[in-house]
C-alpha positions as CSV (number, residue, x, y, z in Angstrom):
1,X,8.3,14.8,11.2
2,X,5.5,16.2,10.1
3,X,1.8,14.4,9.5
4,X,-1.4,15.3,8.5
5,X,-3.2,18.7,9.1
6,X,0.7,20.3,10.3
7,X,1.0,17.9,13.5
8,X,3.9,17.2,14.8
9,X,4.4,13.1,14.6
10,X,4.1,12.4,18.2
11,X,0.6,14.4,18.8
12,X,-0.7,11.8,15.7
13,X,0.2,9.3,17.9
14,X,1.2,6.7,15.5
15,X,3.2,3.8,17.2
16,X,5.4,3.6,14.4
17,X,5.9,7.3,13.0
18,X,9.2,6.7,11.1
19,X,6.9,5.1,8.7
20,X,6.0,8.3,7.3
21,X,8.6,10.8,5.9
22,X,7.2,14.5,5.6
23,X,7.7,16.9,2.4
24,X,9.7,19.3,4.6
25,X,12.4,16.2,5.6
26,X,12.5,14.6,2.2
27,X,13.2,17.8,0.2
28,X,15.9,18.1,2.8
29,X,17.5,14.8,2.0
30,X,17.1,14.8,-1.9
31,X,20.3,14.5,-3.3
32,X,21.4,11.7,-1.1
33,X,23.1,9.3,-3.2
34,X,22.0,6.3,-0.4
35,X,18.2,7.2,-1.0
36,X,15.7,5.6,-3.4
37,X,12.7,7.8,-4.3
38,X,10.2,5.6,-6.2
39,X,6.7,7.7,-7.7
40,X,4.4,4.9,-8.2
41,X,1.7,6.9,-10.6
42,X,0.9,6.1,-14.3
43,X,4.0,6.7,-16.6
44,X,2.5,9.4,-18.1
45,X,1.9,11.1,-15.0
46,X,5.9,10.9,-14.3
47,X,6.7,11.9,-17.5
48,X,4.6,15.5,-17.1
49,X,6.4,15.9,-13.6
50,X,8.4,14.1,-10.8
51,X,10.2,14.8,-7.6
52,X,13.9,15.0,-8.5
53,X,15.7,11.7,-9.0
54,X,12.7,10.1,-8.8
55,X,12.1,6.9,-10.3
56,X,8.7,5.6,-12.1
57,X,8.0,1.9,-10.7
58,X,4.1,1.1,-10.7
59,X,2.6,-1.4,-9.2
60,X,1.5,-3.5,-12.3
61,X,5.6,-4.0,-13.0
62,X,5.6,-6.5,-9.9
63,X,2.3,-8.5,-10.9
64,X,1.0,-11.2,-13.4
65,X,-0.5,-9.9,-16.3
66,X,-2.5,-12.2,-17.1
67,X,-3.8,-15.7,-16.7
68,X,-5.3,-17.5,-12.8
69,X,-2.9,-14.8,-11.0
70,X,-3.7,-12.0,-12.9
71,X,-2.3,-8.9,-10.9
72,X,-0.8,-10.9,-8.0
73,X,3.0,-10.6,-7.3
74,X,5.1,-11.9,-9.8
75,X,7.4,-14.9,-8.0
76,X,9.8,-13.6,-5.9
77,X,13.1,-14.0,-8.2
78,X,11.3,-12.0,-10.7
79,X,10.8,-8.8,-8.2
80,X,14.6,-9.4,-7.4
81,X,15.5,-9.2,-10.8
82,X,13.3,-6.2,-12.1
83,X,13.8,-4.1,-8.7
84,X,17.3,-4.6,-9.3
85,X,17.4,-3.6,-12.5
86,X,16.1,-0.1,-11.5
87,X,18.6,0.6,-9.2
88,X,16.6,-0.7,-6.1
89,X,18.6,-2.9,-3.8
90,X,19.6,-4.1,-0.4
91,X,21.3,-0.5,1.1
92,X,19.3,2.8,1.7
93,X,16.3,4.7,2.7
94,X,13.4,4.1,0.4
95,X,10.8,6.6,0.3
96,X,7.4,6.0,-2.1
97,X,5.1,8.2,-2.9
98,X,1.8,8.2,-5.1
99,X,-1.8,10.3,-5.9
100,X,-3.1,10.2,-2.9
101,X,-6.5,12.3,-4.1
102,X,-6.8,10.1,-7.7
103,X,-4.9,7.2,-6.8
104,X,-5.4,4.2,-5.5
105,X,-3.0,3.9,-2.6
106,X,-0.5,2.8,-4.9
107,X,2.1,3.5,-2.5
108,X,0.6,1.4,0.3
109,X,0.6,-1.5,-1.9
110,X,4.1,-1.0,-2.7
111,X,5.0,-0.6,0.6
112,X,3.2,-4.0,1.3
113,X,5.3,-5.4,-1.1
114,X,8.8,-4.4,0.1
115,X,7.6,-5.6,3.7
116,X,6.8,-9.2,2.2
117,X,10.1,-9.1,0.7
118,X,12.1,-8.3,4.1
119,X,13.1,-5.1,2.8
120,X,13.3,-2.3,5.7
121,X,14.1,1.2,6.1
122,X,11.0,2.0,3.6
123,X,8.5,4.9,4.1
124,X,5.8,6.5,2.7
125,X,5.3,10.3,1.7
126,X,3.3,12.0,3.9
127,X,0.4,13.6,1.3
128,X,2.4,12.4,-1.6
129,X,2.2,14.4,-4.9
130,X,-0.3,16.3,-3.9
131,X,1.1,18.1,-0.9
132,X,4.8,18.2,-2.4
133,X,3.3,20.2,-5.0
134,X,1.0,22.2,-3.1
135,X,3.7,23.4,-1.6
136,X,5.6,24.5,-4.9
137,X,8.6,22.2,-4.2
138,X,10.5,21.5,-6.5
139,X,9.6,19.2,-9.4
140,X,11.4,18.1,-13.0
141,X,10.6,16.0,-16.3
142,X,14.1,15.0,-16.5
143,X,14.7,11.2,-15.8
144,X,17.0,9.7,-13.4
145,X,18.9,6.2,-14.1
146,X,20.2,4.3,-11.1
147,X,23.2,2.0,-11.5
148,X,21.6,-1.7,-11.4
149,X,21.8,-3.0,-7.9
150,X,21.1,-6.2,-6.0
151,X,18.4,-6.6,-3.7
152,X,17.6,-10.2,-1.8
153,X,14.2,-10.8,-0.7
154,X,14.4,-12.0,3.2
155,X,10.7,-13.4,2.2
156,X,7.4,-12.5,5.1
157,X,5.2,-14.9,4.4
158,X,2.8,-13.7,7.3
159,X,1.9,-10.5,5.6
160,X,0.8,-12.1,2.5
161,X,-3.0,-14.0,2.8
162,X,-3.2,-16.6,-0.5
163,X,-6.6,-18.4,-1.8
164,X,-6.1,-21.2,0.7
165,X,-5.1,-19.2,3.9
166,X,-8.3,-17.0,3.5
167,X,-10.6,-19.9,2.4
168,X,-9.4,-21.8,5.7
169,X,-9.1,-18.7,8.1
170,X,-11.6,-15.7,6.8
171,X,-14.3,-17.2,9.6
172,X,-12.0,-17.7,12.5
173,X,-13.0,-15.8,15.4
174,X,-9.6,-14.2,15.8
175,X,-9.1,-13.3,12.7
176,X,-10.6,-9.9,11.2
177,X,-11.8,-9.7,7.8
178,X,-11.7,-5.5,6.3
179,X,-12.9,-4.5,2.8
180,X,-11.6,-1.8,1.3
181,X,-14.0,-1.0,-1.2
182,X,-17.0,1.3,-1.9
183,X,-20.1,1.0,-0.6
184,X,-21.5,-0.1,-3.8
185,X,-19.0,-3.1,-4.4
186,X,-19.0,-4.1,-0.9
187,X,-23.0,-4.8,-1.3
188,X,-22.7,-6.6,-5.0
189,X,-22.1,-4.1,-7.8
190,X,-19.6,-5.8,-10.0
191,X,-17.4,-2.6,-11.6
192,X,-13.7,-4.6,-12.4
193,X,-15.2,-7.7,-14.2
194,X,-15.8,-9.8,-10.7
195,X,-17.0,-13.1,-11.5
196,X,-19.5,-12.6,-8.7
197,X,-20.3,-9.2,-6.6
198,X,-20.6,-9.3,-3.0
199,X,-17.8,-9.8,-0.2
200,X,-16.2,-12.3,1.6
201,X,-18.5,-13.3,4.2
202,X,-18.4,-11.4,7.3
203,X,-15.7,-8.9,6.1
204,X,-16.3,-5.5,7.8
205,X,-16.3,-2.4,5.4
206,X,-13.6,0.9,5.8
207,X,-12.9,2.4,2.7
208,X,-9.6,2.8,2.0
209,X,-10.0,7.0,1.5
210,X,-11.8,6.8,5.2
211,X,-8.0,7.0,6.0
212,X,-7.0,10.0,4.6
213,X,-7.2,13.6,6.1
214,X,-8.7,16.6,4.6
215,X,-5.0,17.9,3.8
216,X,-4.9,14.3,1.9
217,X,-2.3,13.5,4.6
218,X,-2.8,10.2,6.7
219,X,-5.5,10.6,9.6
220,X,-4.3,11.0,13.4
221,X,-4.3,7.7,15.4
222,X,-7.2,8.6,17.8
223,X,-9.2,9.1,14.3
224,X,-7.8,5.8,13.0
225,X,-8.5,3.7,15.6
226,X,-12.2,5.1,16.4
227,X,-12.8,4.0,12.6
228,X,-11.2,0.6,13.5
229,X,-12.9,0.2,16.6
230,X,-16.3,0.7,14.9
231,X,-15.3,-2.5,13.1
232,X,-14.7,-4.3,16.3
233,X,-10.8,-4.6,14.8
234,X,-8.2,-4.9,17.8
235,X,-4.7,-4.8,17.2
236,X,-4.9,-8.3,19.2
237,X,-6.7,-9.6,16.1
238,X,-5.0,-11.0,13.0
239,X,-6.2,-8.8,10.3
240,X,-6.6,-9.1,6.6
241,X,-7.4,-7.0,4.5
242,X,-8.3,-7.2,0.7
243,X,-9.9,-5.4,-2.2
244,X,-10.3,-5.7,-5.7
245,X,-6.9,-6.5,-6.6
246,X,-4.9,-6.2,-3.5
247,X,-4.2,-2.4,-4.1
248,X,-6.6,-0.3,-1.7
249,X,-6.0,-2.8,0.7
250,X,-2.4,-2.4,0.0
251,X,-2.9,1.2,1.6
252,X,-4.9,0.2,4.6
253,X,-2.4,-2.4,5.2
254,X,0.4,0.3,5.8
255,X,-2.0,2.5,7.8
256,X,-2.2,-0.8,10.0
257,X,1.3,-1.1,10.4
258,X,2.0,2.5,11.0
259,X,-0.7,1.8,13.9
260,X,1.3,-0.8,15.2
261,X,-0.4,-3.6,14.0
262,X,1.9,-7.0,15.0
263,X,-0.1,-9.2,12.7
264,X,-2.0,-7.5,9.6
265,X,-2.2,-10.0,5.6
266,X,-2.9,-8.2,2.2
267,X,-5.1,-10.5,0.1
268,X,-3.4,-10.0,-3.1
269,X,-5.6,-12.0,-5.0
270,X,-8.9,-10.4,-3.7
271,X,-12.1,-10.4,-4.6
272,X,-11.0,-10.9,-8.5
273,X,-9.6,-13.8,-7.4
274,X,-12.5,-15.1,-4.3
275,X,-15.4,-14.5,-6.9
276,X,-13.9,-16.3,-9.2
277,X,-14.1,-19.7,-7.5
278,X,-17.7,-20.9,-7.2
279,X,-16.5,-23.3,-4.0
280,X,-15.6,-20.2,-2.4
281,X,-19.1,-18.3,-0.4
282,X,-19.7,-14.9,-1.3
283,X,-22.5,-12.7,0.8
C-alpha cells in the first residue's frame, strides 16, 4: 500500500494501514463485482467525471434536512433503506473517496458513518480525486447501477457523541475535546449561520487540512501524532471531535482511527447544534 508523499504503508507508521487503499491497488481491483466504490463529491462534480463504476452518494443523502436535527444522520432504518437502495449492503470491500484539496473531508464523515453503523471492510482513498487523476487514471461520465442490496446496521453507539453526551462529558478530565475548524470560527466568527460563535469550552483547535500532506495524501504518523501531542491528546483519552456540522470532524475522526485510536466520538450535531442552545456555555 501506498500513503502519502510515495511511502510505503509501514514507514507511515499508521497502526491500522488497511484503512487506506492506494490509487495503484484500487485501479488494480476495479472491476471486482464484490467492491463498492462510492465518490462522495457534489453531483455535478460526478456527472463531469468519476472513477469507473463509481457511485455518487453524498453526505447530505444520510442527514436531516431540515428542522432541530438539521444535517445529523437520518434514523438508522432510513440509512438501511437508502444505502440499500444504491446497491450498498452487507458483503464487500467499500472504498470512498472525495476532494481532498476543495472538499470537506467528505469521505471521513462517510467513513464515520459506516463505522456507527457496524459496517467493516471500508477504506478510504489514499489522495482521493485528486491523486487518481493526477496520475491520468482512468476516469468516465458514464453511470453505474448496482442491483439493490441489503445492508443491516450492527449499530456503535460509542462513536457517535449526541447533545446530552457532550453537555455531560465535554469537561471530563479524560475526555478530549478537538475543533476542527478555522482559526477564525474557532475564536467566534459565525460563517454557517451559528446561533452563537465561539467553541465548546476548552476544545483544543487542529484543523481538519493540518492532516493532509503536500501530495494531498494523509500525513505520516510521527507528523500526526506530534500535531496531536501539541493538543495534549493521548490515545488513552476519549476523544471527540466536532465541527460545524459533523463533516471536518468526520475526517479527523478517520485519521484517529487509522492512528489507532480505541475510543474516538464525531459530534454530529456540532456547533450548529451547541450554539443553538443558550443552556449550553460557549467560550
Amino acid at each position: 500500500m501506498v500513503s502519502s508523499g510515495g511511502t510505503e504503508g509501514p514507514v507511515a507508521g499508521y497502526a491500522h494501514p488497511e484503512l487506506l487503499v492506494s490509487t495503484e491497488e484500487l485501479a488494480a481491483i476495479l472491476g471486482d463485482p464484490k467492491l463498492v466504490v462510492i465518490d462522495v463529491r457534489p453531483a455535478k462534480d460526478f456527472l463531469a467525471g468519476h472513477i469507473p463504476g463509481a457511485c455518487n452518494l453524498e453526505w447530505t443523502d444520510f442527514t436531516e434536512p431540515e428542522g432541530p436535527k438539521y444535517w445529523q444522520l437520518l434514523p438508522v432504518s432510513e440509512i438501511e433503506r437508502r444505502l440499500g437502495k444504491a446497491g450498498v449492503g452487507d458483503e464487500g470491500r467499500i472504498v470512498v473517496y472525495g476532494d481532498v484539496k476543495d472538499g470537506w473531508g467528505e469521505d471521513g464523515r462517510l467513513f464515520w458513518m459506516f463505522a456507527y453503523l457496524g459496517r467493516k471492510d471500508v477504506q478510504v482513498l489514499d489522495g482521493g480525486w485528486n491523486r487518481w487523476t493526477s496520475e491520468k487514471r482512468a476516469t468516465t461520465v458514464e453511470t453505474t447501477s448496482r442491483e439493490p442490496a441489503r445492508l443491516t446496521a450492527s449499530i456503535r453507539p460509542g462513536v457517535l457523541a449526541e447533545k446530552s453526551w457532550m453537555a455531560e462529558h465535554y469537561d471530563d478530565p479524560g475526555v478530549r475535546v478537538v475543533d476542527t475548524r478555522g482559526l477564525v470560527e474557532y475564536m467566534g466568527a459565525k460563517l454557517y449561520g451559528e446561533a452563537r460563535g465561539g467553541r465548546i469550552p476548552g476544545a483544543k483547535r487542529l484543523h481538519w487540512q493540518k492532516t493532509v500532506a503536500k501530495d494531498l495524501g494523509i500525513k505520516p504518523a510521527v507528523e500526526l501524532e506530534a500535531l496531536l501531542a501539541d493538543l495534549g491528546t493521548t490515545p488513552d483519552k476519549e476523544v471527540v471531535v466536532y465541527c460545524t456540522g459533523g463533516v471536518r470532524s468526520g475526517h479527523l475522526f478517520f485519521v484517529l482511527k487509522l492512528l489507532g485510536y480505541p475510543r474516538v466520538r464525531n459530534y454530529d450535531g456540532s456547533f450548529w447544534e451547541w450554539a443553538a442552545d443558550p443552556d449550553l456555555p460557549v467560550d
